[in-house]
N, C-alpha and C positions, 0 to 999 in steps of 0.2 A: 386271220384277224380275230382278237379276242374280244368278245361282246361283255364290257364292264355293267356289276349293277354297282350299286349305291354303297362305295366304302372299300371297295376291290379296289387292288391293283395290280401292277405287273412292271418287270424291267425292262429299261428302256435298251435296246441294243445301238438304233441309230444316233449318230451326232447331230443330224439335221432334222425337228421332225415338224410337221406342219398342221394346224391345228383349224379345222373349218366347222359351221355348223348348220344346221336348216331344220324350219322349225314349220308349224302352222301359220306365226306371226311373221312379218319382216324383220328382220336381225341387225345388228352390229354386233360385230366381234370384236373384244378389246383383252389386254393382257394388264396383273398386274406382277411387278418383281419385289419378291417381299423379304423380309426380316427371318431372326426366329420368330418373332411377339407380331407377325404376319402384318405387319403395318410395312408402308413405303419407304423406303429411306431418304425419297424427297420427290418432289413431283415431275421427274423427267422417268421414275420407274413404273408411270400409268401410261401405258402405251395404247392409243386411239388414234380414231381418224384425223384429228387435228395435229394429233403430237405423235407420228408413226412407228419411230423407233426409239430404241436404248441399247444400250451393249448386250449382243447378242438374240433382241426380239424387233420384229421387222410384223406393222401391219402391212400388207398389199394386196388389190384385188380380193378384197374381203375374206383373206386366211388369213394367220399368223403365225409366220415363220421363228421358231426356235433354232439358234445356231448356241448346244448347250455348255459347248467348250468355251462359248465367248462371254457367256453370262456372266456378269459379277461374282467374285469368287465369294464376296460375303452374301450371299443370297443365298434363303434357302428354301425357297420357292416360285416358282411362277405361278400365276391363278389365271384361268384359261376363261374370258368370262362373256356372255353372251346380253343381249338387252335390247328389248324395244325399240326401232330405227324410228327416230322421233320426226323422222319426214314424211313417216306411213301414215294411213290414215288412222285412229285409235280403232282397239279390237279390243272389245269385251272379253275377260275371262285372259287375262294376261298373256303369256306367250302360247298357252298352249303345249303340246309336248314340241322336245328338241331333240335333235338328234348331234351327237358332239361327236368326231374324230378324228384321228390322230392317224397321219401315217408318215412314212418316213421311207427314203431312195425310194422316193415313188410308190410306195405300196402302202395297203391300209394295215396300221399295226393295233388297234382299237377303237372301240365304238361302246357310247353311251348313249342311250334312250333313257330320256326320264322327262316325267308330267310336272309345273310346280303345283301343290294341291291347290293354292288358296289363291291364282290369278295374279301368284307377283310376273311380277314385268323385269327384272332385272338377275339375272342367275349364275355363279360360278361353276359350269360346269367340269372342271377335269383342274387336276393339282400335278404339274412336274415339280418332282422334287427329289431332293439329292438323299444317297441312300447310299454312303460308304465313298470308295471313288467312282461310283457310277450313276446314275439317273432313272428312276419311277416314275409313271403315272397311276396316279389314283383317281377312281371316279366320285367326285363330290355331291351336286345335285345341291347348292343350298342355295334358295330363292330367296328373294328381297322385294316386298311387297311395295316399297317405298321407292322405289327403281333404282337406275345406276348410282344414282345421289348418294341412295342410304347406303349402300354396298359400297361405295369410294370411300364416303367416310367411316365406316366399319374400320376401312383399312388404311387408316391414315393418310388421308387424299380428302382437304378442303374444298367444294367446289362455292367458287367465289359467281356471280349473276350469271343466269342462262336464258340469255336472249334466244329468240328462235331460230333468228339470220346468223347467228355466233355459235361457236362450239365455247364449253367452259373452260377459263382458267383453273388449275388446281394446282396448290400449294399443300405442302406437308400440313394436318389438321394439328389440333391441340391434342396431348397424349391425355386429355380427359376421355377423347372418345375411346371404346372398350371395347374389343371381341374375343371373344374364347377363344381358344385354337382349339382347330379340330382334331376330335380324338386319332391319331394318326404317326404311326412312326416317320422318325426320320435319320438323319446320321447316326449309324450303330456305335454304339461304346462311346457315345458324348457325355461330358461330368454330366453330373446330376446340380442344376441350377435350380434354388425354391422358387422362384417365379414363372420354371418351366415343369415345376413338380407333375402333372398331367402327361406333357407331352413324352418326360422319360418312362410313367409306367407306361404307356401307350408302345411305346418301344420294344420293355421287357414285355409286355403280351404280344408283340409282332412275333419277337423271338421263340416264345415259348409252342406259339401257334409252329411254326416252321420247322423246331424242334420237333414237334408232335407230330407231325404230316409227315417227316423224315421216317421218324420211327415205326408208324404202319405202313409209309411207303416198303421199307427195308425189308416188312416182318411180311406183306403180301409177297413180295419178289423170292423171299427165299421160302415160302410156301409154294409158291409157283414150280421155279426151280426144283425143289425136293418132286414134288410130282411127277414132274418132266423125267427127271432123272432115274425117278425108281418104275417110271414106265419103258424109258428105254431099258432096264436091266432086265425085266423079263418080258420082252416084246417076241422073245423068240423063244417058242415052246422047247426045242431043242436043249435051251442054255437056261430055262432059268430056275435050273433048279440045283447049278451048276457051282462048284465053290468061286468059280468066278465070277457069277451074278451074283451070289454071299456078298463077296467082298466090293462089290461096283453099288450096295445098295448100303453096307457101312460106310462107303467113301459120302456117297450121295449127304448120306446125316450126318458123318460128319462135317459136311460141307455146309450145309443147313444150320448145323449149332454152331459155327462158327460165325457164320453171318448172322444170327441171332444175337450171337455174344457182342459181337462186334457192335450191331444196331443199338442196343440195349444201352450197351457202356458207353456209348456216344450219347446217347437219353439221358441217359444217370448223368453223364459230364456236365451237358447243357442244362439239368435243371437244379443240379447244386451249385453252380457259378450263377443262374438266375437267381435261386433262393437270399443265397449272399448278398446278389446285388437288392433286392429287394429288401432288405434285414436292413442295411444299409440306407437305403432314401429312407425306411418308416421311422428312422431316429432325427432328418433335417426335415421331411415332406414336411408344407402347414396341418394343421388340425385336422380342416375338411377333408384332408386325404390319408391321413394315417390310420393305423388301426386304433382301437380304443384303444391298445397299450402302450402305443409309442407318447415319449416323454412331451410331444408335441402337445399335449392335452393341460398340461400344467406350467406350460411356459407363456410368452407372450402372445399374443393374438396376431395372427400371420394373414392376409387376405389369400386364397386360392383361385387361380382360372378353373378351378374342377370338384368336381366332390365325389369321393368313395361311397360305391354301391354294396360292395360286398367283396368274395372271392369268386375265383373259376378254378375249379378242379376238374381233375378225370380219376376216374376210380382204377382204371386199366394203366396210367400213367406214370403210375410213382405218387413221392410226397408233395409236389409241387402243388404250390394256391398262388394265384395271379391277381392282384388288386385289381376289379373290374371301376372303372373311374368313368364319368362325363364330362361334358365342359357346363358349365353357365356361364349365362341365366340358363337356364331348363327352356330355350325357347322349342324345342323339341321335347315335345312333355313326355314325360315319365308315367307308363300305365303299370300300374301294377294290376297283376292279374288276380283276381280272388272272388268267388261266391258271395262273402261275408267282409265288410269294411273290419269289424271288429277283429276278425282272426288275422288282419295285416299292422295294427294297432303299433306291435312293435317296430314293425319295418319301417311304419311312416314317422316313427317318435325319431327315429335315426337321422332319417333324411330331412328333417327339421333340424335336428341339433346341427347336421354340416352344413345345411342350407346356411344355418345361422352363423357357424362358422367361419365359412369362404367369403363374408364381407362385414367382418366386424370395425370397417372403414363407416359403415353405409346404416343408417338406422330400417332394419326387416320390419315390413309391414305383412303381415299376412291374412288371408283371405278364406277363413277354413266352413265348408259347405258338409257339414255331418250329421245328413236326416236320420242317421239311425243312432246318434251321439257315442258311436264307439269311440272316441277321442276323448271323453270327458277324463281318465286316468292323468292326463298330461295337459288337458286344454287348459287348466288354470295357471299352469306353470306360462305359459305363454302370451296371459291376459296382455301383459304390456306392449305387445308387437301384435293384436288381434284387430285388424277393422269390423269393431263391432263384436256383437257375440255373435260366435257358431250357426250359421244357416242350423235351424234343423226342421224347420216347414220348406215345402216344396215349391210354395208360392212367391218366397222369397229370392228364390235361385236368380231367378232373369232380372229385378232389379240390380241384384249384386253383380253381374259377369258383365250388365252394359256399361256399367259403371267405368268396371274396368276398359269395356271396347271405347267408352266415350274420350277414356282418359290417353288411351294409345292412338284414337284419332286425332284429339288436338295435338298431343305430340307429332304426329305427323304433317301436322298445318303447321306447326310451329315451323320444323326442321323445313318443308320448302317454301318459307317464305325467311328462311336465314335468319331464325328467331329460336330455334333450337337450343334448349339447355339439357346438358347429359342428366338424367337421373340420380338424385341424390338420396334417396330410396330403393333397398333390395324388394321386391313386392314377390310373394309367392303367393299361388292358386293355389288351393288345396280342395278337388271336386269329387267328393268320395261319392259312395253310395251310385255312380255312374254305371248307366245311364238311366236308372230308373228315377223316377219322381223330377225327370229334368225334359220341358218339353224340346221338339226340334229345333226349334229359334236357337234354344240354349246349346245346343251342337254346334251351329252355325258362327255362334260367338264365341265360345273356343274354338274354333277355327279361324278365325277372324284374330285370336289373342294371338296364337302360333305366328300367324307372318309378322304382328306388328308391337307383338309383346316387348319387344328386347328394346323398343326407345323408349319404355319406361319401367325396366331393368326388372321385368317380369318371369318367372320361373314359375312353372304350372306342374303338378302333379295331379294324376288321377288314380282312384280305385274303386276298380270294379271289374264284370267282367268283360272278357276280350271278345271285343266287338267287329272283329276283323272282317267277319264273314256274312256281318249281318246284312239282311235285304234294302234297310235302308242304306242308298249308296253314300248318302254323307256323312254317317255314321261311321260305315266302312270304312271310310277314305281318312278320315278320320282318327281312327283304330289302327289305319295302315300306317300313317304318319307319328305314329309314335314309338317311343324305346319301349318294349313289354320287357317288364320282370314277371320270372314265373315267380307263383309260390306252392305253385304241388309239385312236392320230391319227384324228380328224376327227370325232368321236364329239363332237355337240352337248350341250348344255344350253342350259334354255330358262328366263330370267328371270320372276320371279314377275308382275309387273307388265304384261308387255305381250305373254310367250309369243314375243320375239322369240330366236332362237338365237345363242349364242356358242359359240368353243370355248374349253379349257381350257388353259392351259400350269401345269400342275405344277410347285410348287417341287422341288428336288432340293439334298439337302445336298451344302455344296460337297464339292470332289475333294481340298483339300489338308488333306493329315492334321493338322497341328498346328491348323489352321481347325473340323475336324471334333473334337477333344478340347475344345478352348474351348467350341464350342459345347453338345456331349455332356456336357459336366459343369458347366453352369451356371457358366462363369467367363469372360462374353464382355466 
């Protein structure tokens, strides 16, 4: 059994496999069968205790049986989802950890453990989904503080009155409601669609990763091998000094450079066919996700499910750079890691311009917290989308962030009393200078922003440094809950898929001023 974390996956070999879970809390297990755009295709593919099956997903005796030959062929997911049994008694501190697994002809094929940080009560944990002609699961973990509610309609499932004695009706929602997809491959070599612009680089980095694991798989084996072989040629004092141990230790290398060649030029194949295809999307991707050169910058205003962070290279690897992308809102904030706000200056001017970018539908309101004002080079460019001027007292911090908690609560009162209006507002956090000059409360409230930011189309970045380890546990927990970008040279990141390392190269808003106003005020 393979023990998944957070973003792994693995293939599936069985047809049948069965999906159960147990937690601290009491459970329901329910299924959803989704889209590409991860919405429902109508309310008979939310599968619950009231409504137990669809083609191919069977609840019974609280698992959920996948038969994945039967599944809808246009499907191109199932979401495996856990949630609060609303006949238990309530439990503080939400679910708790759960434990999700998967097995199949009877045996266990994976297992996920995972905490939600912030006490949601409703959770998708584990993603089967199609991967060529065969079947994946990936381990998810994304919580929903607002419960099943907010998680059904995330994903295109209206829930119509919830009496206590009654299970909910659900009907397909309004496609006003909005969720990312997760950064995640899925069918290899599918066109490249602008509205799933994300979901294909997401792809090409599945591939590139798998390429790259291939290639120091190959290049250790035939290191191995060469070993083996040139210790058999002289294992016998007798012989090895013999022209036929000569020649048993040339065959060996050249068996060795062979497989070398062979690993190599298979590398080289896969990442000039990747480069192409990437060269490719950067001329149709939206804005938010192309590079600065691509002609997307000078055309029309494109909305994006994702925004471009940078590249992934390997210096060992060849010429290949892989568009490293997110989904938004940012309700998984973005830490950039840095000593000094000011020496990230460029990095955060970028992630504003796409910010701004990826919903030039939606008027950006932003929230920028800069006690040391390294921002001032660009903050006037952005006065127009500014709530308020620039925190730069300390004092001021916890007025501004409850603002925000205040504003993500009544939307939450809104959405369960069926009074719920989508966000017609992109809002970004912007909490530099963290976590210094910000008391604990203010911790608490970005955390608080993370589970319930996204009902009011909330995107949070942070900078400062990484707090992963710190003694305060909510701090950490914290720290641990977010995407870190390094910014000190050679500082890895390690792909979900195969745990092979790349580094980073950060985008940086350009240097030329008139480049940087077009971009900073939405008018590229």
């Amino acid at each position: 059994m393979i023990e998944l974390k957070a973003g792994q996956n693995t293939a599936l070999a069985a047809e049948v496999v069965v999906f159960g879970a147990k937690g601290e809390a009491a459970l329901d297990v329910s299924a959803l069968v989704v889209a590409d755009n991860f919405r429902v295709f109508d309310s008979d593919d939310f599968v619950f205790y009231n409504q137990p099956a669809t083609a191919g997903v069977r609840l019974s005796g609280g698992e959920v049986t996948i038969r994945l030959t039967e599944v809808r062929g246009d499907a191109r997911s199932v979401l495996l989802v856990v949630s609060a049994d609303p006949a238990a008694p309530a439990r503080s501190g939400g679910l708790g950890t759960v434990t999700a697994r998967l097995t199949g002809n009877g045996a266990p094929l994976a297992e996920f453990i995972t905490t939600p940080a912030f006490g949601e009560d409703a959770l998708i944990c584990l993603e089967l989904y199609r991967r060529g002609d065969g079947w994946k699961v990936r381990a998810i973990g994304q919580g929903y503080a607002g419960g099943l509610a907010v998680l059904l309609t995330a994903h295109g499932v209206e829930v119509d009155g919830e009496p206590e004695d009654e299970s909910p009706e659900v009907t397909p929602a309004s496609a006003a409601h909005t969720m990312s997809a997760p950064p995640a491959a899925v069918a290899g070599g599918a066109p490249l669609e602008v509205e799933h612009g994300l979901e294909r680089l997401w792809m090409i980095f599945e591939d590139a990763a798998r390429s790259a694991a291939a290639l120091v798989s190959s290049l250790d084996y035939a290191a191995r091998r060469l070993d083996n072989e040139l210790s058999a040629a002289v294992s016998d004092p007798a012989t090895r000094n013999t022209p036929a141990a000569e020649a048993a230790r040339q065959a060996a290398q050249r068996r060795s450079d062979e497989l070398i060649a062979q690993a190599e030029g298979n590398h080289h194949r896969d990442s000039t066919h990747l480069m192409r295809e990437i060269a490719d999307a950067d001329r149709i991707l939206p804005p938010a996700l192309a590079s600065w050169d691509s002609p997307a910058w000078d055309g029309e205003a494109v909305p994006s499910d994702g925004i471009r962070l940078g590249e992934l290279y390997a210096l060992d690897r060849g010429r290949l750079r892989v568009p490293y992308c997110v989904p938004i809102p940012l309700t998984r904030p973005l830490w950039i890691d840095t000593e000094t706000s000011a020496a990230a200056a460029p990095v955060v001017g970028a992630l504003l311009a796409r910010l701004i970018a990826a919903a030039p539908d939606r008027h950006t309101v932003i929230d920028m917290i800069d006690l040391t004002r390294s921002f001032t080079g660009f903050a006037g460019l952005l006065t127009p989308m500014l709530y308020g001027p620039p925190i730069t007292d300390h004092s001021d911090i916890s007025a501004r962030l409850q603002a925000l908690v205040d504003a993500a609560e009544l939307a939450e009162i809104a959405y369960n009393s069926n009074a719920f209006t989508p966000p017609t507002e992109h809002r970004v956090l912007l909490a530099a200078d963290f976590p210094h000059g910000y008391q604990a409360s203010d911790v608490t409230r970005i955390g608080l922003l993370m589970a319930r930011g996204e009902l009011i189309g909330l995107s949070i970045v942070i900078v400062g440094t990484d707090e992963s380890d710190s003694p305060d546990s909510t701090l950490a927990m914290l720290a641990q809950n977010c995407r870190h970008l390094p910014t000190i040279e050679g500082t890895p990141l390690f792909d979900p898929w195969t745990g092979s390392p790349w580094l980073l190269d950060l985008d940086l808003l350009p240097t030329e001023p008139e480049r940087q106003a077009r971009l900073l005020r939405n008018n590229h």
